[in-house]
N, CA, C and O of each residue as an XYZ file, in Angstrom:
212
protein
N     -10.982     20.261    -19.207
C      -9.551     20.250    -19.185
C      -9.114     20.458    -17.740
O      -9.494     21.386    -17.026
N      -8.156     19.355    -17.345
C      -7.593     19.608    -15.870
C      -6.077     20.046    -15.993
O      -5.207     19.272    -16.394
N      -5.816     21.462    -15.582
C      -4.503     21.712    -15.538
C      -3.607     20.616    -14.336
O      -4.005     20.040    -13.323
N      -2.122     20.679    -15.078
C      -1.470     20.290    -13.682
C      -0.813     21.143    -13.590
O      -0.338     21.463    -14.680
N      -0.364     22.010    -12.415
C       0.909     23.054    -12.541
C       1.969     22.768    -11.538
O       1.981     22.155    -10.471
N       3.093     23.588    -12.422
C       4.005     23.051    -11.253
C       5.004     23.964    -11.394
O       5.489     24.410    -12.434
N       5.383     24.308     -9.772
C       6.109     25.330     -9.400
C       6.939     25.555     -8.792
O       6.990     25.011     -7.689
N       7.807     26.296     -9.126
C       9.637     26.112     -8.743
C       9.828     27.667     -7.740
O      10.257     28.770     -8.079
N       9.310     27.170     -6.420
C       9.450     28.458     -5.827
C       8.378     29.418     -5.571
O       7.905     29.382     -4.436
N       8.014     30.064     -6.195
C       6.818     30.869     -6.426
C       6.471     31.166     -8.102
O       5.508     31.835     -8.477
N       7.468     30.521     -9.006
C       7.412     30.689    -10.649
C       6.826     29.504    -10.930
O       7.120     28.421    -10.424
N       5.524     29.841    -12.198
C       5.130     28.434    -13.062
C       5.758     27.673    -13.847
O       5.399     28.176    -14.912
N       6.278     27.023    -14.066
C       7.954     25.984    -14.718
C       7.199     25.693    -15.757
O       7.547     26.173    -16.836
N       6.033     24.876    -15.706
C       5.174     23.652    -16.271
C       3.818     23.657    -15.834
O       3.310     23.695    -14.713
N       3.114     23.583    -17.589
C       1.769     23.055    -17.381
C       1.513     21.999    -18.154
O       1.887     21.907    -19.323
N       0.644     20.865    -17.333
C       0.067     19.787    -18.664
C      -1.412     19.885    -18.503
O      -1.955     19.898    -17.398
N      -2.093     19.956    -19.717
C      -3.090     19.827    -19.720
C      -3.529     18.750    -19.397
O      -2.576     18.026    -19.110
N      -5.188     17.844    -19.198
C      -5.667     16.147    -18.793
C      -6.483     16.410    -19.162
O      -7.188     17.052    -18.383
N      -7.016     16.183    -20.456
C      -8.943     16.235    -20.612
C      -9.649     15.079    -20.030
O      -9.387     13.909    -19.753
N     -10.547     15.798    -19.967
C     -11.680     14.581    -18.861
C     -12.444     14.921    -19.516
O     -12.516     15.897    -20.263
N     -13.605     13.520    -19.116
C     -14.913     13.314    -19.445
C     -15.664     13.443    -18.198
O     -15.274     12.894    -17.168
N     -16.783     14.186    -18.256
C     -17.206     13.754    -16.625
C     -19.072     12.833    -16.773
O     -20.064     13.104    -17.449
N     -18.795     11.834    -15.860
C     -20.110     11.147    -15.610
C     -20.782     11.500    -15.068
O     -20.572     12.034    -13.979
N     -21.534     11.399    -15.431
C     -23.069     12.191    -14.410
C     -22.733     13.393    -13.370
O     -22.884     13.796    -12.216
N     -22.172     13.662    -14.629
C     -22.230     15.414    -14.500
C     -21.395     15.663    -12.649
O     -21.678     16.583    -11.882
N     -20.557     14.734    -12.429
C     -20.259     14.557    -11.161
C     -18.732     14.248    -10.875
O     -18.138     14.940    -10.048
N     -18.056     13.176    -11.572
C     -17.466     12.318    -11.646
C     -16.482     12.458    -12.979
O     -16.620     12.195    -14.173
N     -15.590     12.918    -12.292
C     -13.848     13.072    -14.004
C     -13.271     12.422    -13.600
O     -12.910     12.192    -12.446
N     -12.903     11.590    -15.474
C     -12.747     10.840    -15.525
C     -11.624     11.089    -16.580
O     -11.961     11.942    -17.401
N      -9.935     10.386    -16.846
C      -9.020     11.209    -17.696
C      -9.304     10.600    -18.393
O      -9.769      9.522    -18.020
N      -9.217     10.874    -19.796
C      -9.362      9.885    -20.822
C      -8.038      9.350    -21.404
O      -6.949      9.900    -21.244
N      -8.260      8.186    -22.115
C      -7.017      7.327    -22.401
C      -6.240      8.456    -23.465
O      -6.703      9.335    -24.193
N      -4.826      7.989    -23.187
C      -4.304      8.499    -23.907
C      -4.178      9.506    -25.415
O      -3.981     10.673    -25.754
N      -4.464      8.052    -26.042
C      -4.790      7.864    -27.411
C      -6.586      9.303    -27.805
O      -6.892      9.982    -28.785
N      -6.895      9.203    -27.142
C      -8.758      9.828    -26.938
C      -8.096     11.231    -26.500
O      -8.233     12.021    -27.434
N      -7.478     11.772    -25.493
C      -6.515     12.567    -25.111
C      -5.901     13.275    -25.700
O      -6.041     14.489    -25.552
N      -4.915     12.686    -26.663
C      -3.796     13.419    -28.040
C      -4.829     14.067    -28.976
O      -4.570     15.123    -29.555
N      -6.435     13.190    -29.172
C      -6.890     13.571    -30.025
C      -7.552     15.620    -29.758
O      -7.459     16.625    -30.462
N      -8.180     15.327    -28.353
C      -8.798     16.190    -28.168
C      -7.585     17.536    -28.234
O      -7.460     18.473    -29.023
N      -6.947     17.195    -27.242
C      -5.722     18.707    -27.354
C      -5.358     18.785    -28.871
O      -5.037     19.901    -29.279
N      -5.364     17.677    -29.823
C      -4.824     18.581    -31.021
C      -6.367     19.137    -31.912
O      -6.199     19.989    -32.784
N      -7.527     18.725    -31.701
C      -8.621     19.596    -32.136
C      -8.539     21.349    -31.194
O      -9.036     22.293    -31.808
N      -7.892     21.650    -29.720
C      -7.482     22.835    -29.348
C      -6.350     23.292    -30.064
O      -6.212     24.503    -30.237
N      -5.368     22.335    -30.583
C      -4.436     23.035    -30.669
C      -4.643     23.540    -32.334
O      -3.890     24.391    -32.808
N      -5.348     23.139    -32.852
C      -5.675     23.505    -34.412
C      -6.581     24.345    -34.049
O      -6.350     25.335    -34.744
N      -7.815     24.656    -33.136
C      -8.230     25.984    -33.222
C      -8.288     27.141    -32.463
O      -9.180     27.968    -32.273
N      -6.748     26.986    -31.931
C      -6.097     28.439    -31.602
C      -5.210     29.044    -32.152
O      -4.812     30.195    -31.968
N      -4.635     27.699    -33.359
C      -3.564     28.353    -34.335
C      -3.647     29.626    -34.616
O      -4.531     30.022    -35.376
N      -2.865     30.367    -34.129
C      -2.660     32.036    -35.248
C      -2.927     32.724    -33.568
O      -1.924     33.384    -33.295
N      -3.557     32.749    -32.848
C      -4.007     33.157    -31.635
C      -2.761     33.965    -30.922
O      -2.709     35.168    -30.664
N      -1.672     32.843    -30.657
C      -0.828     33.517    -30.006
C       0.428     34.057    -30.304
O       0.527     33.427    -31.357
N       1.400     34.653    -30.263
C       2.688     35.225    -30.819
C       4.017     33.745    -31.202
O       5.037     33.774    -31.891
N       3.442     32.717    -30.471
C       4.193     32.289    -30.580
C       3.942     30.323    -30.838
O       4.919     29.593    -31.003
């Protein structure tokens, strides 16, 4: 997972996550979209309950 962050000043506004694949163990690579939605919602189903909110 590659964060992007972004910051308004010295405060964190925004994060997006980018999952990557990496090639030979060297080389990230983002994955398409579609491959993408899938993986963050297999995280996002198993942290359900995790946080307050």
């Amino acid at each position: 997972m590659l964060p992007e962050l972004t910051f308004h000043g010295g405060e964190l506004v925004q994060v997006e996550l980018n999952p990557f694949l990496t090639i030979d163990q060297a080389q990230p690579n983002l994955l398409e979209p579609e491959s993408g939605r899938a993986v963050l919602r297999v995280i996002r189903d198993a942290s359900e309950g995790m946080l307050d909110y």
